[in-house]
C-alpha positions as CSV (number, residue, x, y, z in Angstrom):
1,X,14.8,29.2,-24.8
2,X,14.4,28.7,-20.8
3,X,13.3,24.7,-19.9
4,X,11.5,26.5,-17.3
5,X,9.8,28.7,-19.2
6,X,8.3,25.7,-21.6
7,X,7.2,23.8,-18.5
8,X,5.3,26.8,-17.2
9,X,4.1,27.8,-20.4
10,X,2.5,24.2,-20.6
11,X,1.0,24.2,-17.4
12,X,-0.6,27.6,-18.0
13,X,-2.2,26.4,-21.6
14,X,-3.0,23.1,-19.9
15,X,-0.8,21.3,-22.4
16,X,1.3,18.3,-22.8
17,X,4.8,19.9,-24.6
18,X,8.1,18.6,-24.5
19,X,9.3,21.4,-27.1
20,X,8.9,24.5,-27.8
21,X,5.0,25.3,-29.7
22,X,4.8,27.4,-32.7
23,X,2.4,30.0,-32.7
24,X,2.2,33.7,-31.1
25,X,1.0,32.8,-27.6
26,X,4.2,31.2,-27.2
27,X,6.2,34.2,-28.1
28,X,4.4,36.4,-25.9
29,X,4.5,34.1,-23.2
30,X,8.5,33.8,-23.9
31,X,8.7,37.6,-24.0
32,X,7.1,38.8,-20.4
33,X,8.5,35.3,-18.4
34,X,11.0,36.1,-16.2
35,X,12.8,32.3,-14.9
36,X,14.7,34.1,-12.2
37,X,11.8,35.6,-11.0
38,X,9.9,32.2,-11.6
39,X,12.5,30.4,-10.0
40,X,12.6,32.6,-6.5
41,X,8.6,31.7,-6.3
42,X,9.4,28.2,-6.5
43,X,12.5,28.3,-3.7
44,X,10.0,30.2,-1.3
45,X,7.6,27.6,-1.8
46,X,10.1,24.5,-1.2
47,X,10.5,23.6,-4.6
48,X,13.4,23.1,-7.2
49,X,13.6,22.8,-10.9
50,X,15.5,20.7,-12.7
51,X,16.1,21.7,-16.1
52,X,16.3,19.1,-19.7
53,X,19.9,19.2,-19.2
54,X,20.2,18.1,-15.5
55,X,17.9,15.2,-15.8
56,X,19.3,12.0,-14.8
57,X,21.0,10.2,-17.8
58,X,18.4,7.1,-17.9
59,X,15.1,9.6,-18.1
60,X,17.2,12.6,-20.3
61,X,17.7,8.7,-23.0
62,X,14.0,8.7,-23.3
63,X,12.5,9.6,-26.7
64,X,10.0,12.4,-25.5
65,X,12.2,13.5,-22.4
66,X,10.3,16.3,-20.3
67,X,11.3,19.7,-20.4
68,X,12.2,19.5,-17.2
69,X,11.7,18.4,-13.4
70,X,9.9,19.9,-10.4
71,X,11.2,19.0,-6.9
72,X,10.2,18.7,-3.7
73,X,12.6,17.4,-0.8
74,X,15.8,18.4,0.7
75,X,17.6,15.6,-0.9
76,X,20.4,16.2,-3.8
77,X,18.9,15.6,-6.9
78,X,22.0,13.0,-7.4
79,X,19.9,10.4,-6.1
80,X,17.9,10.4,-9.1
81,X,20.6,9.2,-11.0
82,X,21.2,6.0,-8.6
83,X,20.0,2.4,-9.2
84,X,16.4,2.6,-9.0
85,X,13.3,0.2,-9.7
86,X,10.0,0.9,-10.2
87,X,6.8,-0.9,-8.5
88,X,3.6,-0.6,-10.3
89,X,0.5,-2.2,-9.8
90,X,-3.4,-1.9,-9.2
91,X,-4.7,0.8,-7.2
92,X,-7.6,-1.3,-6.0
93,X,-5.1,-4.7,-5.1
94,X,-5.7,-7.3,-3.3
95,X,-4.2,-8.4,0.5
96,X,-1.8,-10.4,-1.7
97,X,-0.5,-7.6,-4.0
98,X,-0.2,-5.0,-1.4
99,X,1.9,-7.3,0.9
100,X,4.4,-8.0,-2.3
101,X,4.4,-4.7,-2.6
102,X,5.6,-3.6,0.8
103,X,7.9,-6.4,1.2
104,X,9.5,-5.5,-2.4
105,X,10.0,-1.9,-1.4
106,X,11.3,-2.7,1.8
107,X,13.9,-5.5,0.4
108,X,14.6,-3.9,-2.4
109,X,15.4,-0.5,-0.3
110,X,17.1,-2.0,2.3
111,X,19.7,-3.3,-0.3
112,X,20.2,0.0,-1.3
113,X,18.0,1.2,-4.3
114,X,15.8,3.7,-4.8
115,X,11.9,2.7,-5.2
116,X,10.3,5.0,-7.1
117,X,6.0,5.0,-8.3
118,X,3.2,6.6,-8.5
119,X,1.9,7.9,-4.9
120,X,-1.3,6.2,-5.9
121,X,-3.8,3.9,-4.1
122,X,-2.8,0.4,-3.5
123,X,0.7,-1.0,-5.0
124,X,2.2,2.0,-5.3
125,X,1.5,3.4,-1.9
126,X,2.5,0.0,-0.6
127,X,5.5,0.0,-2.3
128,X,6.8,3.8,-0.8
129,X,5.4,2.7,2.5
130,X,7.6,-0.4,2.5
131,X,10.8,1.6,1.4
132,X,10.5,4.3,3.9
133,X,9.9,0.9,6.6
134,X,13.4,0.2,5.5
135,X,14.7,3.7,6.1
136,X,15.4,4.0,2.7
137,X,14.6,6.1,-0.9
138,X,11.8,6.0,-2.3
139,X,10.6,8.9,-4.9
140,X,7.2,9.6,-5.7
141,X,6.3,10.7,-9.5
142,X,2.7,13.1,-9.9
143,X,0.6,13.3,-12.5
144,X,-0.6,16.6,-11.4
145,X,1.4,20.2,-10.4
146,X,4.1,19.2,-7.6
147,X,2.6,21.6,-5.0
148,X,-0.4,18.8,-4.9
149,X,-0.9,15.7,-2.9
150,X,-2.7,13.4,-4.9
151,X,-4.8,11.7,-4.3
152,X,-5.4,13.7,-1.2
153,X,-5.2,10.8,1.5
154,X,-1.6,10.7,0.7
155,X,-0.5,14.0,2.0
156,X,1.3,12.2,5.1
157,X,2.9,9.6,2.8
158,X,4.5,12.3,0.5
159,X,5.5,14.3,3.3
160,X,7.4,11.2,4.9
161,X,8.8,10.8,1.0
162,X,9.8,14.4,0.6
163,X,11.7,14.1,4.3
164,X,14.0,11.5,2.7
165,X,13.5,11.2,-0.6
166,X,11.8,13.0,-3.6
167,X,8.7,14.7,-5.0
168,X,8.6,15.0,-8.4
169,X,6.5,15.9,-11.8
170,X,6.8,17.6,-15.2
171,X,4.2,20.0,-14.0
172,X,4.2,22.8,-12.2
173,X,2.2,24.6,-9.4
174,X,-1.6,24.7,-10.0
175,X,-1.4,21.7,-12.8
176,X,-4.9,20.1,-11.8
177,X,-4.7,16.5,-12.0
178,X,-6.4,15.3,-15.0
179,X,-7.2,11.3,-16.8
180,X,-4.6,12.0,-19.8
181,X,-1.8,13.0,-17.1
182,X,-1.2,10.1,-15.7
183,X,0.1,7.9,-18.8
184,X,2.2,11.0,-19.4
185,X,3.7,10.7,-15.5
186,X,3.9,6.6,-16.2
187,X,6.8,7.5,-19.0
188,X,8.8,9.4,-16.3
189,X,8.7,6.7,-13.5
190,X,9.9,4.0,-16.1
191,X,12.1,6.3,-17.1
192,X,13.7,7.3,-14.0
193,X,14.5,2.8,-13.6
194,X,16.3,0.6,-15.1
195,X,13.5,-1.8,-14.2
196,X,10.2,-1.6,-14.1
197,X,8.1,-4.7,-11.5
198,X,4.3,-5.3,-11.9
199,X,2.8,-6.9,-8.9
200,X,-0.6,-6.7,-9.9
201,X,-2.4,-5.4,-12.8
202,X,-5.7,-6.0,-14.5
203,X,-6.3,-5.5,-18.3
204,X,-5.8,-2.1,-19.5
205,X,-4.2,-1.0,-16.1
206,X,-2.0,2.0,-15.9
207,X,0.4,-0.4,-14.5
208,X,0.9,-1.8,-18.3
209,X,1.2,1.6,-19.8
210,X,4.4,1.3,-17.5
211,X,5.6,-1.5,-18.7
212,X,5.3,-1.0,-22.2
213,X,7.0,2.2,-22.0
214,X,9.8,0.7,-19.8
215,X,10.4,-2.2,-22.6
216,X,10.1,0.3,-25.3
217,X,13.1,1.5,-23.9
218,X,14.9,-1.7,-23.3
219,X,14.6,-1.6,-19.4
220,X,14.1,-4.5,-17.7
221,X,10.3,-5.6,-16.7
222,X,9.8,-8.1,-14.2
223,X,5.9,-9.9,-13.3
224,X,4.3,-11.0,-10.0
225,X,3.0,-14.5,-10.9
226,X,-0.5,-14.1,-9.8
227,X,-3.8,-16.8,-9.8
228,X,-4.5,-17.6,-12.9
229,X,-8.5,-17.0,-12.1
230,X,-7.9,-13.8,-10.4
231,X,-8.7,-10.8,-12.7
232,X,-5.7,-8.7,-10.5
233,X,-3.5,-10.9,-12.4
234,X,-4.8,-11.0,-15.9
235,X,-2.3,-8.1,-16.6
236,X,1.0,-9.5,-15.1
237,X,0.4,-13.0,-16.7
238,X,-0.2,-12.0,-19.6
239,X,2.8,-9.7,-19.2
240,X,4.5,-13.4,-18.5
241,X,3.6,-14.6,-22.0
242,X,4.9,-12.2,-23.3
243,X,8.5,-12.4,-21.9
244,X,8.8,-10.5,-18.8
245,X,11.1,-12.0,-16.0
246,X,8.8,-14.1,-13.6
247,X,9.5,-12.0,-10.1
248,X,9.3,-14.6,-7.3
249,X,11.4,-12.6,-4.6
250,X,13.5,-9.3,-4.2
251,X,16.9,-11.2,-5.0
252,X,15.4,-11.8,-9.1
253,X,15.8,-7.8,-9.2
254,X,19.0,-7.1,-7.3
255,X,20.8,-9.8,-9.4
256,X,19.8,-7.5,-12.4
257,X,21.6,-4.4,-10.7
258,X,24.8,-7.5,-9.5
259,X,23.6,-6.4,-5.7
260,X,23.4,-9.0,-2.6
261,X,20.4,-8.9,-0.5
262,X,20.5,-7.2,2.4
263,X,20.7,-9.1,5.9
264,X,16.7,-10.0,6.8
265,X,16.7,-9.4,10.2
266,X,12.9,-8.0,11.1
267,X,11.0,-11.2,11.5
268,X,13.2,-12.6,13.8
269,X,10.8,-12.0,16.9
270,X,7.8,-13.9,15.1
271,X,10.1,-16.7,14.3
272,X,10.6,-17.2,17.7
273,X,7.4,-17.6,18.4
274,X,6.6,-20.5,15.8
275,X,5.4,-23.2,15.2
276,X,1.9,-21.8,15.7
277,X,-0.9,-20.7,14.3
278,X,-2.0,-16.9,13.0
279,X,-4.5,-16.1,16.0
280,X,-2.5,-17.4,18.7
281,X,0.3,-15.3,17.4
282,X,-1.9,-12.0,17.7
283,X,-2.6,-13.1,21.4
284,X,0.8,-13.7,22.0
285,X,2.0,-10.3,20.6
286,X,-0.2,-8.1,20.9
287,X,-0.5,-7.2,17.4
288,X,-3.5,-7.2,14.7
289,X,-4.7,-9.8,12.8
290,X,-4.2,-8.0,9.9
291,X,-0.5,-7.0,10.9
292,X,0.8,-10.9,11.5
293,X,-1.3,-11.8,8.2
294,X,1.1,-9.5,6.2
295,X,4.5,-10.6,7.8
296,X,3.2,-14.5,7.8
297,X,2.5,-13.5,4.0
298,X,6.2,-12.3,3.4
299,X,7.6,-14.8,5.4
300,X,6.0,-17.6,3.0
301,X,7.0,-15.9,0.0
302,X,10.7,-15.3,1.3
303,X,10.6,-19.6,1.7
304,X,11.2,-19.5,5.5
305,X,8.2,-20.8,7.0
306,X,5.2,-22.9,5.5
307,X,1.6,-23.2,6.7
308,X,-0.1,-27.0,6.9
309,X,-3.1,-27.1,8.9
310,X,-3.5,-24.0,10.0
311,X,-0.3,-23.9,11.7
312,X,2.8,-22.5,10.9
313,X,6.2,-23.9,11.1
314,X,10.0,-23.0,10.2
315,X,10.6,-24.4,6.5
């Protein structure tokens, strides 16, 4: 029985399978598919399969493993199989949550492993963007056929992820995105890590499917403190209370994986600059308000400066 042909069989019947269906559309589906046929569409299309038996140890240890692994990128598959973390959070976060996210991604990539989530709104798309700032790895997981972008706004992003890194779902081309797809998709992205970080979540979020699966299967889950009044952080609180490891800065994960941080060189020219306040720092450089806000953000949370007054100053 071809992986392939299960995974194509699934995306024609609109099914979730991870083995092989009984019944006699199944037969006459495994009768007429041809996988090297199948899998010269694919290669003329720019994309790869990866079949049950190639999967990367940690996701192949899952209980309900997909059949298999659609590509897209250059990059060797073997990078699947490197220390990787997932970041996870709402799609609608706040300025807060999407500058943890980018910081995390770019820290955590620049120290050399892989970020991998979902390609949606908010966290997630912070957390490739920060990666890919570092020039690092970042994969992207779909819950829809790998020959879409979803959502659509993200085209660029998972271009600039497939240039360096990885694409990947379960499904196949022409696999619409649908509701149900995308708890399936969160299995495979704490799958693929040996830990899984929440930066923001509300109750119910996606973001806590994640986590459940990842300490389902013993992998590490680690929580953004958040304001206790703030609804963005009902989920990673409560995730707190639960036992998940309190995430205050990049180094809580990399000490997981016994990695050093890597040198933080970037802010550098805005230290310079200090002490001052936010808007005389967008006069003096030119930037936007928006940009400074985020790097004074990470700045505060990585301990090296501190605001009083309105001003801030080297800690």
């Amino acid at each position: 029985m071809s992986d392939l042909a299960l995974a194509v069989f699934a995306a024609e019947t609109g099914a979730h399978l991870i083995r092989p269906p009984v019944g006699g559309n199944w037969r006459t589906h495994l009768r007429t598919f041809d996988p090297a046929a199948y899998a010269r569409q694919l290669a003329a299309s720019g994309f790869r399969f990866l079949t049950r038996a190639q999967l990367p140890p940690l996701l192949a240890a899952i209980h309900d493993p997909p059949p298999g692994l659609f590509l897209r990128g250059e990059v060797d598959p073997a990078v699947l199989s490197e220390p990787a973390v997932a970041i996870v959070g709402a799609r609608a976060c706040s300025g807060y949550g999407a500058s943890v996210a980018r910081m995390l991604g770019r820290e955590l990539a620049s120290s050399g492993v892989v970020v991998v989530s979902g390609l949606a709104r908010g966290v997630d798309a912070e957390a490739h963007r920060g990666a890919l700032d570092a020039g690092g790895t970042t994969v992207g997981v779909l819950g829809c056929g790998i020959d879409r972008d979803y959502p659509a706004a993200h085209a660029e992003l998972a271009r600039r992820i497939a240039a360096t890194g990885l694409v990947v779902s379960e499904y196949a081309p022409g696999v619409e995105p649908r509701p149900w797809r995308f708890p399936a998709r969160n299995r495979i992205i704490a799958g693929l890590c040996a830990a899984t970080v929440v930066v923001e979540a509300r109750d119910r979020s996606g973001a806590l499917i994640t986590a459940d699966l990842a300490l389902e299967e013993g992998r590490e889950v680690f929580a953004v403190p958040g304001e206790i009044g703030s609804a963005l952080s009902a989920g990673t609180n409560a995730l707190l209370k639960l036992g998940a490891s309190p995430l205050t800065s990049a180094d809580d994960v990399l000490a997981a994986f016994g990695l050093a941080p890597a040198p933080g060189v970037e802010h550098e020219g805005l230290l310079d600059l200090l002490p001052a306040a936010a808007d005389e720092l967008v006069r003096r450089t030119g930037r936007t308000a928006a940009e400074i806000g985020r790097e004074l953000t990470e700045l505060e949370l990585a301990g090296h400066v501190a605001a009083r007054d309105g001003v801030y100053r080297l800690t």
